[in-house]
N, C-alpha and C positions, 0 to 999 in steps of 0.2 A: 683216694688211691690214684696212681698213675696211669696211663693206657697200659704200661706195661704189667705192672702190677695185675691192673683189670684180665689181662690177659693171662698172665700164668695163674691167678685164680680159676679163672677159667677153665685152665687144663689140669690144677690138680685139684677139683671141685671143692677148693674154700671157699668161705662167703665173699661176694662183690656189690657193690649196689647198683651192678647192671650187668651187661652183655661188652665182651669186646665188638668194638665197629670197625669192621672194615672195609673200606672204598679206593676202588685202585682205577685212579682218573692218571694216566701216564702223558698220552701225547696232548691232553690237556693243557700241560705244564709250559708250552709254548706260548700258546694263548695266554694264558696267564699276565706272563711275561713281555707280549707284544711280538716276537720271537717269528722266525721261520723255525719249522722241522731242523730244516737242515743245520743253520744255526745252533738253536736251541740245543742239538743235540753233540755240538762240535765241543761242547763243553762241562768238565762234569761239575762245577760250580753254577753252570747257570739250571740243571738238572735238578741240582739240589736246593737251589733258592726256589723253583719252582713248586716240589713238589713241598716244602715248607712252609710256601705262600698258601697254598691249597690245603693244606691240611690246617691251618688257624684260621681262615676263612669260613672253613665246612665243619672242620671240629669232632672230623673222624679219628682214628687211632692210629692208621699207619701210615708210613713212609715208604715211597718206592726208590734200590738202587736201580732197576732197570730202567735203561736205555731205548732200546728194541731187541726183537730176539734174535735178528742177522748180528748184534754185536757180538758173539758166539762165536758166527762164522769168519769176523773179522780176526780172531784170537789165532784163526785157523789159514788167515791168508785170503779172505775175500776184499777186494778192494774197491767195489763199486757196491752202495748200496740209493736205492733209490728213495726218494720223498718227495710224500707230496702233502695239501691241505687239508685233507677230509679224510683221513685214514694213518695207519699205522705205517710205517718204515719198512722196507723189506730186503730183501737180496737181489739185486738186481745182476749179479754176473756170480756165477759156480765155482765154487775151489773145485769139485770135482767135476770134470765135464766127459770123463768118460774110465774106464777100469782100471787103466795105466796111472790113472793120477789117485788113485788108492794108496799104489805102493808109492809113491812118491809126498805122500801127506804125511807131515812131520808134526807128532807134539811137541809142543815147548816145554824144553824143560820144568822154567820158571815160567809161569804165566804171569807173574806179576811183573817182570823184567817184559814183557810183552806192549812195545809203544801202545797197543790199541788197548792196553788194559789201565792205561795211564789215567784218561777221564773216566774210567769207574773208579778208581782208588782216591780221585780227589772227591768225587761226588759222597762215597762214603765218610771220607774225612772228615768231612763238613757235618754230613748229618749223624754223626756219631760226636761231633762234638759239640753240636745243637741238640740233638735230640737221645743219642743214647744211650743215657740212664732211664730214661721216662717212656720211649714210644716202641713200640715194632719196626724195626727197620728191616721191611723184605726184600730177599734177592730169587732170582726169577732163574732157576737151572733146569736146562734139556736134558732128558735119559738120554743112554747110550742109543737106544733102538731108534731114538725120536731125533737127532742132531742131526743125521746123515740128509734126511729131509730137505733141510737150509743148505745142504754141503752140494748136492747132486740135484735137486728138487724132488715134489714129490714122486712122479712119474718115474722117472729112474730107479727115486729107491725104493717102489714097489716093484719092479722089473723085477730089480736084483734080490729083492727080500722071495719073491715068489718063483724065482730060478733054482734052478738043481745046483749052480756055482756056491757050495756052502763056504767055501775055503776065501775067495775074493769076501762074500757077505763076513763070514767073521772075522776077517781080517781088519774090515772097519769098523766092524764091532767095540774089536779089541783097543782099536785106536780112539773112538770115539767115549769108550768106558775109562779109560785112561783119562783124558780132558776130562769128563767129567770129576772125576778123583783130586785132580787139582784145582779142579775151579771152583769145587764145594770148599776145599780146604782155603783158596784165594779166599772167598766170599767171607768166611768164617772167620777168617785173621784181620779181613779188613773191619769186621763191626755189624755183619749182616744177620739178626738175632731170631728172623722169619726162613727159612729155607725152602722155595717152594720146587718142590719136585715134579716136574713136568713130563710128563708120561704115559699121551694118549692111547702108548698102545698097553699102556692097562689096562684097559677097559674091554670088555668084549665084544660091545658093541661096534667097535674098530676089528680086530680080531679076531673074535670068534674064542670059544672056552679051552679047545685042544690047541690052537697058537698059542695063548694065555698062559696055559704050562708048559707047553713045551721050549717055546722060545722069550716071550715076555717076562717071565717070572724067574728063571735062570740070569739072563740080565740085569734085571734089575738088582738081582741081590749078587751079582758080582758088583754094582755101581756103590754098592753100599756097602759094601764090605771092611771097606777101610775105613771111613769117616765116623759109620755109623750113622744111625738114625735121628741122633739130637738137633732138638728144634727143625724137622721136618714136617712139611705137610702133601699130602698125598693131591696131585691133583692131574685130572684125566683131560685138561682139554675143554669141561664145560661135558663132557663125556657123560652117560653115568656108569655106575662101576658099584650098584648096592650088593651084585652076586658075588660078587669076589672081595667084600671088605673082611671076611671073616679069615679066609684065606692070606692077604696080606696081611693080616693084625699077626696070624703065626710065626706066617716063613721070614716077615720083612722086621716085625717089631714096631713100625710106624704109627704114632700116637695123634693123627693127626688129618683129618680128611676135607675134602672141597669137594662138598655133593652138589651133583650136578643140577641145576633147576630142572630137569628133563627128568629127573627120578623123585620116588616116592623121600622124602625130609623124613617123615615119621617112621617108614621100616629102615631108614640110615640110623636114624637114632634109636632104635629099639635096638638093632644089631650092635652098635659101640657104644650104646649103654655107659657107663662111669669109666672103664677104662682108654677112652681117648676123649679129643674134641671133634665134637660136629659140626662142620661150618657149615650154614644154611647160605645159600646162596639166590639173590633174586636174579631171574630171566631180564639182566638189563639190553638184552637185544628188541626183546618186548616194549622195554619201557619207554624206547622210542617215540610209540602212539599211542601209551597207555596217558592219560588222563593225572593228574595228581592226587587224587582221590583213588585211581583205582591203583596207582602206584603204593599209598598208604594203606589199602588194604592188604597186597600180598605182601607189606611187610609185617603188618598185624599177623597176618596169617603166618608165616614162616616163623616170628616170636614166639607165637601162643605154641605152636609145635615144640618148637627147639628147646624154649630157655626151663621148661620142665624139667627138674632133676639136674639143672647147671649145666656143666659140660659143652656150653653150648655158643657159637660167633655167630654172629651176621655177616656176612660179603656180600661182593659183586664180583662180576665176569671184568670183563674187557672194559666195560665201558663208554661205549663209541663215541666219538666226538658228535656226531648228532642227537645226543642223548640232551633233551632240554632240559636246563638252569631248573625252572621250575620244579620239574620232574628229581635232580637230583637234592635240591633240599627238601622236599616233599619226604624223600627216603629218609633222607638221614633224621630228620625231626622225627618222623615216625620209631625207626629203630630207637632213638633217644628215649621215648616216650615209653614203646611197649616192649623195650627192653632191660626195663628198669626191674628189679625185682620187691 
């Protein structure tokens, strides 16, 4: 069977002769390549050679179209973003710097028509016509609640979230719910077969239970309204979010969750039970100074949980570029081994 195959097995509990693997090594892909950030990322061909290099290399399952996650806010008019060696890419200068430039933030129509959506459309091109038929090819989308973040930073847009001013707050809302709408739709047209839904303030752990419905869950299912939930997966940030999967499985329909290493595996998987997928996910901020052996056991451990009754992926977080070599084929051999059924 194919990774891809492997994976919709997966989710609609036929037999596999294993676990989908996923490992999401992104600003890796430089290195790879010999590459600066800056470089590496000025291109979506060399994006795509990279994370294909890496993927037949390690001999995981997926493919990443993302970039970084200020490329969002370049869709929106950011034109400085910063890079550096040892870490991820980020926003280095605000589309929004202050309330006036609310009203004055425009979506684009076509976001495809959008120069800065250029090198993701070739990136995808490539690995869709490299890889898919056979792989998971994931693309990396901000909730509406969760964009403004990158747009304003975060201090701002807890200001404004936590302000009596509802009218300026939903007004970017509505702007920010909007981009999302077209950029699941981009994503989907270009080839992108993993949808992951980014939306830490799902979680209550960010929030708290009375924001959670009153403002987070209303949101969300305006972002989702039009597209719909196919080939989504619910993911908090590395959050966890086990009090509310039952809640979103109703009002959202989302068949598909990224439990946080910070939460219980086994009460996530008792709660979604055969009707979605569980992705167990290992703490790779941990695995930094874990050992390769102690690395191989919590992937034994999260196996033995998860792959019980099917339904069930392996992942990773972030992956930080200080994440040692050793430590990441330690994993994956492992998941290999005791994700076999």
């Amino acid at each position: 069977m194919s990774p891809l195959e492997i994976l919709n097995a997966a989710v609609s509990g036929e037999p596999a002769p294993r676990i989908p693997i996923f490992c999401n090594l992104l600003d890796q892909g430089a290195r790879e390549l010999g590459l600066s950030q800056k470089t590496y990322y000025s291109k979506g061909e060399y994006v795509a050679e990279g994370q294909l290099k890496m993927r037949a290399r390690y001999g995981y399952d997926n493919v990443w179209s993302l970039f970084y996650v200020g490329k969002e806010a370049e869709l929106l008019g950011c034109n400085d973003i910063l890079f550096c060696n040892d870490g991820a890419p980020n926003v280095a200068d605000f589309v929004i710097k202050n309330y006036d430039d609310i009203a004055k933030l425009e979506i684009p129509e076509n976001l495809t028509d959008h120069p800065a959506w250029t090198e993701t459309a070739n990136c995808l091109k490539i690995l869709r016509s490299e890889v898919g038929n056979t792989h998971p090819i994931c693309a990396y989308l901000t909730a509406s609640t969760t964009l403004p973040a990158i747009l304003m930073g975060m201090d701002k847009w807890m200001d404004l979230l936590m302000s009596k001013d509802t009218d300026i707050r939903d007004e970017l809302l509505r702007k920010c719910s909007l981009f999302f709408e077209k950029e699941i739709a981009a994503y989907r047209e270009a080839g992108a077969n993993v949808l992951v839904y980014s939306t830490p303030f799902g979680s209550t752990s960010f929030v708290g239970m009375k924001r959670f419905h009153e403002f987070s869950l209303p949101w969300m299912q305006r972002d989702l309204a039009a597209g719909g939930v196919n080939d989504l997966t619910y993911y908090c940030g590395m959050l966890p979010f086990n009090n509310v999967i039952t809640q979103i499985q109703e009002t959202l329909k989302i068949g598909s969750y990224y439990i946080s290493p910070m939460a219980d595996l086994a009460e996530a998987k008792a709660i979604i039970g055969t009707s979605g997928l569980t992705c167990g996910v290992i703490d790779d901020i941990k695995m930094i100074h874990w050992s390769s052996e102690q690395t191989r056991a919590e992937v034994k451990r999260l196996c033995d949980i998860g792959k019980v009754g099917g339904h069930f992926l392996f992942g990773t977080g972030v992956m930080p570029l200080q994440t040692p070599e050793e430590n990441i084929v330690a994993m994956l051999e492992a998941a290999f081994e005791y994700g076999r059924f």
